[in-house]
MDAnalysis code that builds the backbone (N, CA, C; Angstrom):
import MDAnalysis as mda
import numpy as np

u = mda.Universe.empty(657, n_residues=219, atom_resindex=np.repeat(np.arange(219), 3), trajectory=True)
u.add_TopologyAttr("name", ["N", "CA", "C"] * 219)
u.add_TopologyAttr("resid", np.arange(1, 220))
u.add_TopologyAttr("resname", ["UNK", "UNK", "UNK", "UNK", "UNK", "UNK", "UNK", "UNK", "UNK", "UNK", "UNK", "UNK", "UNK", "UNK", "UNK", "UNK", "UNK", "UNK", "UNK", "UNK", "UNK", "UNK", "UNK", "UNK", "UNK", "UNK", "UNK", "UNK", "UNK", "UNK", "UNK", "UNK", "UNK", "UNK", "UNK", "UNK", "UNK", "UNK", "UNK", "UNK", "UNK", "UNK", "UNK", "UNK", "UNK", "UNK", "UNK", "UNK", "UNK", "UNK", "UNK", "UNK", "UNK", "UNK", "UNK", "UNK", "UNK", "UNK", "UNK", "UNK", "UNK", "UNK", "UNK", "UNK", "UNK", "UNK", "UNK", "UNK", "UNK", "UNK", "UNK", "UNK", "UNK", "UNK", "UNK", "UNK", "UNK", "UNK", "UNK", "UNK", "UNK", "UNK", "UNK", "UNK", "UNK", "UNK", "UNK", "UNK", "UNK", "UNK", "UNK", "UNK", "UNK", "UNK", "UNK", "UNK", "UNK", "UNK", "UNK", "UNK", "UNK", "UNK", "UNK", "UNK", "UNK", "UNK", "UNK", "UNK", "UNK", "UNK", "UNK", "UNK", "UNK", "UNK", "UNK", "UNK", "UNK", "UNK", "UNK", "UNK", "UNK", "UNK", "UNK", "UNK", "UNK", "UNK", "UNK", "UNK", "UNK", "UNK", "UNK", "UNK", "UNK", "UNK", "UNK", "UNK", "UNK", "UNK", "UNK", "UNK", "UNK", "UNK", "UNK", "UNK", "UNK", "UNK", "UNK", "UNK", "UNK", "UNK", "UNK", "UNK", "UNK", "UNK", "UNK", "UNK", "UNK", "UNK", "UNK", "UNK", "UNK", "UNK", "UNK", "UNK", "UNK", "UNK", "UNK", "UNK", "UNK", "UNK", "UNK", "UNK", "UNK", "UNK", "UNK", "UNK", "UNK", "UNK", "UNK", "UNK", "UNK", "UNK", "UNK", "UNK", "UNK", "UNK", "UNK", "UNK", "UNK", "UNK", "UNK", "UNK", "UNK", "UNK", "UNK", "UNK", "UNK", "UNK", "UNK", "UNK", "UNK", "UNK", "UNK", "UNK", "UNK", "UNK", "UNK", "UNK", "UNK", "UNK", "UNK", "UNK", "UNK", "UNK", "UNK", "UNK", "UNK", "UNK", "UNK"])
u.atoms.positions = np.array([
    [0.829, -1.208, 0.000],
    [0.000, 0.000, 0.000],
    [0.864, 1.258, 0.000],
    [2.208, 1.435, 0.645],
    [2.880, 2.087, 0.805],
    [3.506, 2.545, -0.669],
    [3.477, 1.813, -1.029],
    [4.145, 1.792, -2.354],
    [3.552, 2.293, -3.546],
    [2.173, 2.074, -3.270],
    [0.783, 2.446, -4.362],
    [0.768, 3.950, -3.945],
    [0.898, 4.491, -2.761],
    [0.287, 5.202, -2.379],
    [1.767, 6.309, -2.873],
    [2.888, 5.841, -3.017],
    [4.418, 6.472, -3.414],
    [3.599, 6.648, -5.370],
    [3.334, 5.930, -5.778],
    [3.520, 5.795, -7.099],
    [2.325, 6.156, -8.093],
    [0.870, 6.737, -7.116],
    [-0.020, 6.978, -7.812],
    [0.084, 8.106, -8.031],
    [-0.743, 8.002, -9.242],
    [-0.490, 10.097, -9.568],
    [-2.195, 9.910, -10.554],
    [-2.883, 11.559, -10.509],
    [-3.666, 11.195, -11.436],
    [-3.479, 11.247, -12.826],
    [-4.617, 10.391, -13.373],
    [-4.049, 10.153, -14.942],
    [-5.454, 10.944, -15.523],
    [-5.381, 11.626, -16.704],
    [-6.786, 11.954, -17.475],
    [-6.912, 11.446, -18.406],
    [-6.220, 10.574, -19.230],
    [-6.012, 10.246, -20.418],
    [-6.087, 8.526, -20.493],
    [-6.721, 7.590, -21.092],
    [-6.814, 5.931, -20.907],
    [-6.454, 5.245, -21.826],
    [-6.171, 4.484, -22.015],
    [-6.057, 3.640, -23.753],
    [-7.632, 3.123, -23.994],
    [-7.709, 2.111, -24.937],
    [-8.888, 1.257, -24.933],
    [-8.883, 0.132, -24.112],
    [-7.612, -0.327, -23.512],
    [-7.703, -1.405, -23.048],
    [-8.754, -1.784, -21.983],
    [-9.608, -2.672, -21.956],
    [-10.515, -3.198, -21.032],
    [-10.379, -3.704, -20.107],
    [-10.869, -3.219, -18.861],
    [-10.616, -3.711, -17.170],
    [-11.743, -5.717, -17.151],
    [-11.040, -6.206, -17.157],
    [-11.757, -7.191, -17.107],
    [-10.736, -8.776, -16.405],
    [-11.545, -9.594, -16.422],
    [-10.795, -11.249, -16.064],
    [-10.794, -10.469, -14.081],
    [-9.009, -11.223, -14.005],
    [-8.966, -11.278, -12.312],
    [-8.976, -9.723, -11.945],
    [-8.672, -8.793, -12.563],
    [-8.618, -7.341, -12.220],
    [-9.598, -6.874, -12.009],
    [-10.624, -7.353, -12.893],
    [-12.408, -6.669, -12.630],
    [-12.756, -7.594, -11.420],
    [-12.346, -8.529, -11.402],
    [-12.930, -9.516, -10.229],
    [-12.447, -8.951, -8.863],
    [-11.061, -8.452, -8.514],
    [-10.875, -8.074, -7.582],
    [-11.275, -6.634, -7.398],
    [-11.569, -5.862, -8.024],
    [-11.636, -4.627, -7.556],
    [-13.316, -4.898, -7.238],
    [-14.089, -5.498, -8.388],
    [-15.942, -5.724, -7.993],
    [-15.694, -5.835, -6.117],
    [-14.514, -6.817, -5.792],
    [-15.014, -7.347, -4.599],
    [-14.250, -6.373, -3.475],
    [-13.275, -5.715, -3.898],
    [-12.836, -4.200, -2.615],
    [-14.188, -3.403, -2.941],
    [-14.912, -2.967, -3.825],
    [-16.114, -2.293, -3.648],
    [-16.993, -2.799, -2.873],
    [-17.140, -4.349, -3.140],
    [-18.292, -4.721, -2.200],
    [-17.991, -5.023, -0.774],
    [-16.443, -4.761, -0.403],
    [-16.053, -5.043, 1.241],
    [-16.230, -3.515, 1.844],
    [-15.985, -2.519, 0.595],
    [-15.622, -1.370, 1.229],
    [-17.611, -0.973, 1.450],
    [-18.123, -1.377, 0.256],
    [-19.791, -0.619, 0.794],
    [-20.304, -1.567, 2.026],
    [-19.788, -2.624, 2.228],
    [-20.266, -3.589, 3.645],
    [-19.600, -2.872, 4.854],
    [-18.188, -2.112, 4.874],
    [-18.106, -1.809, 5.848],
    [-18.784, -0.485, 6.128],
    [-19.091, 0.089, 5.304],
    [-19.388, 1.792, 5.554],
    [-20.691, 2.072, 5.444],
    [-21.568, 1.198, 4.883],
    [-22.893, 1.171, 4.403],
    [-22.746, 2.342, 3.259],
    [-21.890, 2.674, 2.737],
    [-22.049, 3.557, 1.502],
    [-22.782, 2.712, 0.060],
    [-23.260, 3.551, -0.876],
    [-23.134, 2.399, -2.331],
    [-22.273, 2.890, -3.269],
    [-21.465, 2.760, -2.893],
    [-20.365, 3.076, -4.616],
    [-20.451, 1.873, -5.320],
    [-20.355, 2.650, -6.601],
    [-21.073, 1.543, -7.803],
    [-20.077, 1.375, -8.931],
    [-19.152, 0.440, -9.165],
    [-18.250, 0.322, -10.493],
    [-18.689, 0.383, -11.424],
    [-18.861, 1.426, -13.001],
    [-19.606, 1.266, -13.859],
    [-17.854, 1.136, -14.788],
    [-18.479, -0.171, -15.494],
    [-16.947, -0.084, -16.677],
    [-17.883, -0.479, -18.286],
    [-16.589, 0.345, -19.078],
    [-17.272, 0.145, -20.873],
    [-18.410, 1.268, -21.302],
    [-17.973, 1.935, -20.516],
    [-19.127, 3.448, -20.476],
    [-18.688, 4.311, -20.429],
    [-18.915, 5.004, -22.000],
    [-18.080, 6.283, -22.234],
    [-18.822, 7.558, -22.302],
    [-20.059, 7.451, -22.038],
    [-21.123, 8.474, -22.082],
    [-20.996, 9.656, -20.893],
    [-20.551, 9.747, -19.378],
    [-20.384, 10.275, -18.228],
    [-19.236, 11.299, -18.956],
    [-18.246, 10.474, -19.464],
    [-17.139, 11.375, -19.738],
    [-17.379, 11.967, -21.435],
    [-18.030, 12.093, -21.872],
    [-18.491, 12.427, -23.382],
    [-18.532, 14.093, -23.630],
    [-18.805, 14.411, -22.682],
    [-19.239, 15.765, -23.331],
    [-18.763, 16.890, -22.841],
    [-18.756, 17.975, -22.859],
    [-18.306, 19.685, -22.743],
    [-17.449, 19.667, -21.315],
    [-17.757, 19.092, -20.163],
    [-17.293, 19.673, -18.800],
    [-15.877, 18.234, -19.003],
    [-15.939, 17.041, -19.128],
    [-15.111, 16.458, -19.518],
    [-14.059, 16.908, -20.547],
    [-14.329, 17.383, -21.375],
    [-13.161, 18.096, -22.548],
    [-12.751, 19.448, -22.084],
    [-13.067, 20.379, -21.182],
    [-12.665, 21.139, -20.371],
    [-11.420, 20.608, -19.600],
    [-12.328, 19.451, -18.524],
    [-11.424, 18.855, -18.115],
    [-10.306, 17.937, -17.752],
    [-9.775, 18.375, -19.855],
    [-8.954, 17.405, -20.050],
    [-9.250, 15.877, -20.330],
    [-10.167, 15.417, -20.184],
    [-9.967, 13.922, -20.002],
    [-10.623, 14.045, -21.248],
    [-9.606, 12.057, -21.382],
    [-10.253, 11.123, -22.943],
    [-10.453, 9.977, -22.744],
    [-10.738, 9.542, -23.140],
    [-11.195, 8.082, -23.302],
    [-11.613, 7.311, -21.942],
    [-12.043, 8.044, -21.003],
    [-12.809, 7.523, -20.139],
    [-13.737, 6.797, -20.090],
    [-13.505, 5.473, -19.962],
    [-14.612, 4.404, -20.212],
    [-15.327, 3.897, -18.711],
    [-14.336, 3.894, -17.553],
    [-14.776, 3.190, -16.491],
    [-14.542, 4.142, -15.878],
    [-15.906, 3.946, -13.990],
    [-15.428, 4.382, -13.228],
    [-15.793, 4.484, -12.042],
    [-15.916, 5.082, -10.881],
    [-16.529, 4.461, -9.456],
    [-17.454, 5.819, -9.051],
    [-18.731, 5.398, -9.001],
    [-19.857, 6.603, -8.399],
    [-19.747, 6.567, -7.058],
    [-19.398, 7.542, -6.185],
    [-19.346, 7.582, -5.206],
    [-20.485, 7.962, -4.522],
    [-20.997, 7.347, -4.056],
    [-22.938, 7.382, -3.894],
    [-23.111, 7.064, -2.016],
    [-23.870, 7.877, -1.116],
    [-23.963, 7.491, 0.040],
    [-25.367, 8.055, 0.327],
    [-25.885, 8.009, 1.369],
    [-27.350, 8.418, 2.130],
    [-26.711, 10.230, 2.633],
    [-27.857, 10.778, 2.128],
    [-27.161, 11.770, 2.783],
    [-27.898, 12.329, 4.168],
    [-26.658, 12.600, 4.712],
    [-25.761, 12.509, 6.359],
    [-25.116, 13.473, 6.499],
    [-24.623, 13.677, 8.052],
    [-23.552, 13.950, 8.716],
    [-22.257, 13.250, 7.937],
    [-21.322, 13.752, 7.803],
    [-19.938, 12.687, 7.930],
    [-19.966, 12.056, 6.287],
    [-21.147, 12.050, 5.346],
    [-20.951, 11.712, 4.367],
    [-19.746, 12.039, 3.529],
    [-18.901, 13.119, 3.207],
    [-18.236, 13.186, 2.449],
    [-16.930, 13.156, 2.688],
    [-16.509, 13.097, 3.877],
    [-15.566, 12.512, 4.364],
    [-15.109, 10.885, 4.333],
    [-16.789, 10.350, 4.801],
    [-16.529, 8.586, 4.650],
    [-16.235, 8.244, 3.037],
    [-16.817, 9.221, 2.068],
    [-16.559, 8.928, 0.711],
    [-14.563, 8.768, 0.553],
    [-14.270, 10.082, 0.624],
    [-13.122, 10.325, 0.831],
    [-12.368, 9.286, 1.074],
    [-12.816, 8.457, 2.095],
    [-11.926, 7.512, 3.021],
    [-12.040, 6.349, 2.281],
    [-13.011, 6.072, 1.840],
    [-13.255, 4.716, 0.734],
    [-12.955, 4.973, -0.173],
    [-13.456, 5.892, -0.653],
    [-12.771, 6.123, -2.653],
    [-11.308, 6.366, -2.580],
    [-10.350, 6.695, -1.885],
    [-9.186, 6.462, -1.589],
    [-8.199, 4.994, -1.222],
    [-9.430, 4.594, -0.820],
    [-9.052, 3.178, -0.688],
    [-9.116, 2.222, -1.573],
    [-10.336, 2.559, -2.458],
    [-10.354, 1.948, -4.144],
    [-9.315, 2.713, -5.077],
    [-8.807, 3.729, -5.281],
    [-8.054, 4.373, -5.987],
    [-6.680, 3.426, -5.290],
    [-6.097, 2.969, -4.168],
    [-5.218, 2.731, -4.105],
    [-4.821, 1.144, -4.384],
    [-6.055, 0.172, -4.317],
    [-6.159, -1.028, -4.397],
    [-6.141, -1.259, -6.273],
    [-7.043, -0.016, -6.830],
    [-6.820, 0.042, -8.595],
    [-5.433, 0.167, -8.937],
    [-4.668, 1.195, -7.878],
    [-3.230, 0.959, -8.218],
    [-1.987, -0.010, -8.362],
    [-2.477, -1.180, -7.601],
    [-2.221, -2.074, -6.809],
    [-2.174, -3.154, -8.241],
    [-3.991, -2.660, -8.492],
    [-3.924, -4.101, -9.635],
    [-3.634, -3.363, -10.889],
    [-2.543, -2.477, -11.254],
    [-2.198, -1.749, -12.272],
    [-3.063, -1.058, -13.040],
    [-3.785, -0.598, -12.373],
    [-5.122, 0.360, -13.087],
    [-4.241, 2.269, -12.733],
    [-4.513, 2.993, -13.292],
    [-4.888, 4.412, -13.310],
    [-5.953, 5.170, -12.720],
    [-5.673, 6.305, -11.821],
    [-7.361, 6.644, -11.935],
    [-7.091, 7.997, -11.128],
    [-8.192, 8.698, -11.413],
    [-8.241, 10.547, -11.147],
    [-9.694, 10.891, -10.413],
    [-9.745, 11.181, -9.386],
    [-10.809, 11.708, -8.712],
    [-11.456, 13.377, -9.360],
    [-12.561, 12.392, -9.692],
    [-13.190, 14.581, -10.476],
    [-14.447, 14.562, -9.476],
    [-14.367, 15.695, -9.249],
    [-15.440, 16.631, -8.822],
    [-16.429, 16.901, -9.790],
    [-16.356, 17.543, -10.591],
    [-17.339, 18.465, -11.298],
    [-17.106, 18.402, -12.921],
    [-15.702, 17.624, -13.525],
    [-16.117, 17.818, -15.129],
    [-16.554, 16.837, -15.611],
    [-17.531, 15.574, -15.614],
    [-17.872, 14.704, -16.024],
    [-20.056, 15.424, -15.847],
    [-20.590, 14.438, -16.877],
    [-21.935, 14.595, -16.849],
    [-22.857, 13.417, -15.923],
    [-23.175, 14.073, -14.665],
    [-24.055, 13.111, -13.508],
    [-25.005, 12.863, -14.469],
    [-25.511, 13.585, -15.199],
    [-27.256, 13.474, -16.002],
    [-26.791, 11.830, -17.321],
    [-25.572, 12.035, -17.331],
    [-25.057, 10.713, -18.224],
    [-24.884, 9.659, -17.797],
    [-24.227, 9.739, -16.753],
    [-23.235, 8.362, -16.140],
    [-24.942, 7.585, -15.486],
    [-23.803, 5.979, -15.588],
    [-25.028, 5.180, -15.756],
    [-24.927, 5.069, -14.127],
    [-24.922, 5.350, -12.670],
    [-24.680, 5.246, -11.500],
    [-26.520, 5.191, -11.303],
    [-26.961, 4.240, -10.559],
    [-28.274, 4.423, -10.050],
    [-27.946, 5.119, -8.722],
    [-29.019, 6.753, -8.366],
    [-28.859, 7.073, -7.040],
    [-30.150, 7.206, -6.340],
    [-30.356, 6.047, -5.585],
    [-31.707, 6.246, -4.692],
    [-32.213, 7.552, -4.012],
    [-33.602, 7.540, -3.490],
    [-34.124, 8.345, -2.763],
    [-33.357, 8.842, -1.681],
    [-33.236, 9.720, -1.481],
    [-32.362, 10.323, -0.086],
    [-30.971, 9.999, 0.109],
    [-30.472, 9.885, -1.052],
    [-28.678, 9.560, -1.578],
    [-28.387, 10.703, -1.975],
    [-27.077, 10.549, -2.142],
    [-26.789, 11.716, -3.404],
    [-25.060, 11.119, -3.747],
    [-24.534, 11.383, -5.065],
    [-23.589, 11.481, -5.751],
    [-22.308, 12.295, -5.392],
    [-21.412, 11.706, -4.769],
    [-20.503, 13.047, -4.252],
    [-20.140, 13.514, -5.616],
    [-19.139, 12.697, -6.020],
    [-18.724, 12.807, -6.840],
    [-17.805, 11.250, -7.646],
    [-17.024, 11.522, -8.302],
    [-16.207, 9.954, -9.148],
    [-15.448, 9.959, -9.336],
    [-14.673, 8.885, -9.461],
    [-13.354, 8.516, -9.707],
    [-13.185, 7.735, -11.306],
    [-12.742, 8.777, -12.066],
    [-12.189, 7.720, -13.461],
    [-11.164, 6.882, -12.767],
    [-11.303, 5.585, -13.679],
    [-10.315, 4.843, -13.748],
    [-10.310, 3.744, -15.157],
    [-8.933, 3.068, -15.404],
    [-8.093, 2.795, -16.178],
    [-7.087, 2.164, -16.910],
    [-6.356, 1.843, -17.526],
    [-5.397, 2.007, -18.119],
    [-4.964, 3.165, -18.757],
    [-3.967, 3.499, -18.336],
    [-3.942, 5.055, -18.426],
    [-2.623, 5.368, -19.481],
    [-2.815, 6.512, -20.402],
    [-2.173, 6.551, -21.520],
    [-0.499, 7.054, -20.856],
    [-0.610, 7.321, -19.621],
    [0.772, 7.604, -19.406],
    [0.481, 7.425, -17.365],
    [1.582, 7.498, -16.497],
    [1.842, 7.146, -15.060],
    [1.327, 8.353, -14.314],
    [0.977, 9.471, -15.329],
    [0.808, 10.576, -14.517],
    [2.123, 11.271, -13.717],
    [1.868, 12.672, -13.217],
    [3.656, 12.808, -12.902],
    [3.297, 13.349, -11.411],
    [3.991, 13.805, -10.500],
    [3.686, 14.273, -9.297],
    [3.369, 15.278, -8.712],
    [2.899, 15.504, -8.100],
    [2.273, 17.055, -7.915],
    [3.163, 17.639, -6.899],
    [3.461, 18.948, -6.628],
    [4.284, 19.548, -5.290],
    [3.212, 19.201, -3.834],
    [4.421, 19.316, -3.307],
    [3.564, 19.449, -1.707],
    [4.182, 20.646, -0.959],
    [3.117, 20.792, -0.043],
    [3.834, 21.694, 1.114],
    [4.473, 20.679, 1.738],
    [5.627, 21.914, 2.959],
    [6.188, 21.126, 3.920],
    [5.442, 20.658, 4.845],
    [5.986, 19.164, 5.307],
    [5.172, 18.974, 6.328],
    [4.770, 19.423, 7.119],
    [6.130, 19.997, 8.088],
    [6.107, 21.155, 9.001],
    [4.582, 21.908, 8.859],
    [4.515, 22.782, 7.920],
    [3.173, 23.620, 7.563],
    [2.211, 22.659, 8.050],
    [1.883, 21.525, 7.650],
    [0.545, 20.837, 8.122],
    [0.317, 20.003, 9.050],
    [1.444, 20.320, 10.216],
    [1.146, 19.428, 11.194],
    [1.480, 20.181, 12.468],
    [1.107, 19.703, 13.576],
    [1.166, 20.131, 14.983],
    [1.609, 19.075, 15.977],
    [3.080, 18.909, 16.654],
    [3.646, 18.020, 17.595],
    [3.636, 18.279, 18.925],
    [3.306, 17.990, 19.966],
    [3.857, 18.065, 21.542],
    [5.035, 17.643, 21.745],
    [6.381, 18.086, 21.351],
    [8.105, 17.584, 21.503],
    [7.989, 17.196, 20.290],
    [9.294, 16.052, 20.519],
    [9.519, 15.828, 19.276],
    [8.551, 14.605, 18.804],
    [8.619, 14.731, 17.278],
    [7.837, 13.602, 16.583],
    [8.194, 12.638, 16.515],
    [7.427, 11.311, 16.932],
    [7.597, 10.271, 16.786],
    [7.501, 9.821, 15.334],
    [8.284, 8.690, 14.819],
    [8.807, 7.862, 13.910],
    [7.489, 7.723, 13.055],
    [6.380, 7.092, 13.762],
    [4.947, 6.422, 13.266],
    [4.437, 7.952, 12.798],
    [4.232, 8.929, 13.253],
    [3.525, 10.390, 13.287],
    [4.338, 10.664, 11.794],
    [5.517, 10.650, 11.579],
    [6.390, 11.278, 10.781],
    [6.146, 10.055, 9.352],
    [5.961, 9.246, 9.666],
    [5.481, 8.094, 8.362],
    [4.092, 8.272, 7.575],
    [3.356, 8.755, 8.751],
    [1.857, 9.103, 8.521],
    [1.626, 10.794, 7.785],
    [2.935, 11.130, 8.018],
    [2.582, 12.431, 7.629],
    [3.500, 12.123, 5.310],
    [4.015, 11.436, 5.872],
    [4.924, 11.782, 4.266],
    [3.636, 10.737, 3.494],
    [3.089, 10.140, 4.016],
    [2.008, 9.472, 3.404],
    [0.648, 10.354, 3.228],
    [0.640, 11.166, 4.206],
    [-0.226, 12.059, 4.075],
    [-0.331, 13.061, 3.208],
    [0.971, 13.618, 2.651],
    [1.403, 14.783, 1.610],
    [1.026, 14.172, 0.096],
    [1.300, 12.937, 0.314],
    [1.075, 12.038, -0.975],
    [-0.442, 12.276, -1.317],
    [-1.636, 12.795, -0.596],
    [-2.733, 12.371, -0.581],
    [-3.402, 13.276, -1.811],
    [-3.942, 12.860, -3.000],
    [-4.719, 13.722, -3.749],
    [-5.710, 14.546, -3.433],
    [-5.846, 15.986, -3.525],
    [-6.878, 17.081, -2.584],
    [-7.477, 17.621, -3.865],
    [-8.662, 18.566, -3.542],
    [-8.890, 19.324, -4.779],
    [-7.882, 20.627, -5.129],
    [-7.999, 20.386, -6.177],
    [-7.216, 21.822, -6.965],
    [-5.621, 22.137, -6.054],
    [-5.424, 20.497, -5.315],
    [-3.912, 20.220, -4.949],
    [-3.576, 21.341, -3.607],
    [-5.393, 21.762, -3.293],
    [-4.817, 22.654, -1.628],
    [-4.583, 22.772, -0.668],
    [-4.254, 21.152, -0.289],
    [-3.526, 20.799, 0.695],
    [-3.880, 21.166, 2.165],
    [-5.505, 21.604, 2.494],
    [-6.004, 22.413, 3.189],
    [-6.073, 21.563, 4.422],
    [-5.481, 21.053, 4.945],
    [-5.567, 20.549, 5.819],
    [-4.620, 20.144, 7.208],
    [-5.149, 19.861, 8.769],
    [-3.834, 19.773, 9.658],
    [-3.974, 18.966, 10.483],
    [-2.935, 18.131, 10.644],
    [-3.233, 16.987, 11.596],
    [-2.085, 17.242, 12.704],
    [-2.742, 17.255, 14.178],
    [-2.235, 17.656, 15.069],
    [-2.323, 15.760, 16.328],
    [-1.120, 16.319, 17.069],
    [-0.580, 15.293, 17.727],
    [-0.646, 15.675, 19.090],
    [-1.700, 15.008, 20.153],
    [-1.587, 14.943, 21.514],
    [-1.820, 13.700, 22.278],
    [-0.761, 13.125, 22.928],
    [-1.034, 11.818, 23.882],
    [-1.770, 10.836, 22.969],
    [-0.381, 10.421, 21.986],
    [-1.116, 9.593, 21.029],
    [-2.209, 9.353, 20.349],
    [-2.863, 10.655, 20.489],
    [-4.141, 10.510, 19.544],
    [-3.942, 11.878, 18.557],
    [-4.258, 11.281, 17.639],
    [-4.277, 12.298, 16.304],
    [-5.461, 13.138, 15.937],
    [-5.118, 14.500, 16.180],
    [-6.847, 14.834, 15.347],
    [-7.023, 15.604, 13.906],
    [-7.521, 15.362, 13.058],
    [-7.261, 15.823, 11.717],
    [-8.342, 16.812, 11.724],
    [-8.336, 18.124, 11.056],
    [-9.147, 18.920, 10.769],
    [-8.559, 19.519, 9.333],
    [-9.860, 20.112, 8.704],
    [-9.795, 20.636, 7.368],
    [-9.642, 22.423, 7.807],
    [-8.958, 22.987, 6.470],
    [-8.884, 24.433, 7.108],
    [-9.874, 24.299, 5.852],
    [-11.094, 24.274, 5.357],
    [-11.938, 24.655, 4.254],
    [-11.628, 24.509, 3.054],
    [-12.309, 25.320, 1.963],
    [-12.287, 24.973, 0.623],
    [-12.947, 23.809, 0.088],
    [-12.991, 23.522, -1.655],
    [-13.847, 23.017, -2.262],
    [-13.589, 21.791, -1.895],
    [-14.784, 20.622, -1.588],
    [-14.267, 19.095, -1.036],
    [-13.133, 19.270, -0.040],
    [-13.584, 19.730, 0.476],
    [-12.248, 20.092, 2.006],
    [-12.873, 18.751, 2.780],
    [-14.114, 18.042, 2.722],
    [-14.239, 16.957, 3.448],
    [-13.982, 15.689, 3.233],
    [-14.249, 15.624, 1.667],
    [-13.852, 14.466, 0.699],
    [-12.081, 14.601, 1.068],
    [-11.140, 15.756, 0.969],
    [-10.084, 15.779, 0.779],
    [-9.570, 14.751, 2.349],
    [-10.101, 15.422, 3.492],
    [-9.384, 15.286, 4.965],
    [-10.123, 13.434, 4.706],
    [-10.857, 12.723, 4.086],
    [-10.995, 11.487, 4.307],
    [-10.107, 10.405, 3.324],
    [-9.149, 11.371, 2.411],
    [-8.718, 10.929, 1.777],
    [-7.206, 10.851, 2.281],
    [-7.240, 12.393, 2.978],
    [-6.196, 12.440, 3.935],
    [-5.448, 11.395, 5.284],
    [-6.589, 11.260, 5.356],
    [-6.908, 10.465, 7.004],
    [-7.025, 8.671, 6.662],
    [-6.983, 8.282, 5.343],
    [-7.121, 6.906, 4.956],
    [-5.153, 7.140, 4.215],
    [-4.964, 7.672, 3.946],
    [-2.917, 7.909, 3.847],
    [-2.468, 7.726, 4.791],
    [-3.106, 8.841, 6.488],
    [-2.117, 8.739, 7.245],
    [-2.168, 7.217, 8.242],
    [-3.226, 7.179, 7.443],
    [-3.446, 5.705, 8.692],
    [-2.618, 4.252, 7.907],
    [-2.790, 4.465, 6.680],
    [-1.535, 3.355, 5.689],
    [-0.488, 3.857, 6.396],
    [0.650, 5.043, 6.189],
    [1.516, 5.609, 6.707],
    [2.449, 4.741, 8.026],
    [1.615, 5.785, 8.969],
    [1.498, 5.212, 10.168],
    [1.197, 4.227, 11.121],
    [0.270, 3.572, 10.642],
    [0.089, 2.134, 11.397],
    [-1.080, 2.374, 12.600],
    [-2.465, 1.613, 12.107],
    [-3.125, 1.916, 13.000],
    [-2.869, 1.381, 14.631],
    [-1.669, 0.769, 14.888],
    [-1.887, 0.242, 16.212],
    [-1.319, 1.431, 16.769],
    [-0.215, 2.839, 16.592],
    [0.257, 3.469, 17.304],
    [-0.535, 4.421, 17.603],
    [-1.546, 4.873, 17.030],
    [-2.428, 6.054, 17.631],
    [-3.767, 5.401, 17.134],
    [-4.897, 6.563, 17.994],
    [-6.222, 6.660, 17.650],
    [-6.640, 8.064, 17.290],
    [-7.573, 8.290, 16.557],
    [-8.093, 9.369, 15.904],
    [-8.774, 9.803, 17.299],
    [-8.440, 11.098, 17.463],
    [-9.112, 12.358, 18.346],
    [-10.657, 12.170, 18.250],
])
């Protein structure tokens, strides 16, 4: 995971190649462990190029988007954060089984994509994914320093969780976020901005790969 999480980058661009055999089989079944644990419904739609077809997609860059994950929950308290935390966790397991994939907000068509969203749900947003026409390249980070808060010095586990944490894809790359350290418990907060909640659950599923959930608990 450590390693997926070193080497993913987003991609906008896919070949034709088709997600299918043991690769579609394993990812169908991290979707269906990840909506059993969270009660979310994210829904894998693959071979469907209609979501990504039109005007807000060619804005935003992307091609040949065929597959991809609706991030779909009841709407709640805490919803877009738990998205965050799961769709991060499928983006890193797609990495895993050599797939590509880019979290969009807003340039793809909801009125297209084939995602069923029940009564009293709603659509955060999606994750393309892929075979991707190139590895994607890396984005800058702030210093850690900037986004974190220690009592003395930092422990080893805190300092693993954090370079895993910088790694974490945010919107529009703003990094808005701070995770502070007291008596072994960690508490993460968002300083705002667009998906500032989606971002800190995407955040908070890095630092916990990172770090290792046995050395701390979340605040």
């Amino acid at each position: 995971l450590a390693e997926a999480i070193e080497q993913r980058h987003s991609v906008r661009s896919y070949t034709e190649q088709r997600i299918e055999g043991e690769v579609l089989a394993e990812l169908r079944k991290e979707v269906a462990a990840c909506n059993e644990e969270s009660g979310l419904n994210i829904q894998l739609i693959v071979d469907e190029p209609e979501a990504f077809s039109g005007f807000k997609a060619h804005y935003g860059k992307f091609s040949n988007v065929r597959n991809y994950l609706g991030l779909i929950g009841k709407k709640e308290d805490g919803l877009d954060e738990k998205i965050g935390y799961y769709g991060e966790r499928l983006v890193l397991k797609a990495q895993q089984l050599g797939l590509n994939t880019c979290w969009v907000a807003l340039t793809y068509s909801k009125r297209k994509s084939k995602c069923v969203v029940e009564k009293g749900e709603k659509m955060v947003c999606v994750i393309a994914l892929g075979y991707g026409a190139t590895q994607g390249v890396a984005h800058k980070s702030k210093p850690v320093s900037s986004l974190c808060r220690t009592d003395g010095d930092m422990p080893a586990w805190f300092a693993a969780g954090m370079n895993a944490a910088i790694l974490a894809p945010t919107a529009i790359n703003q990094q808005k976020f701070r995770l502070t350290l007291e008596d072994n418990k960690v508490h993460a907060e968002s300083m705002g901005g667009p998906y500032a909640s989606v971002d800190l659950g995407i955040v908070k599923y890095h630092f916990e790969v990172g770090a290792g959930l046995e050395n701390f608990e979340w605040a």
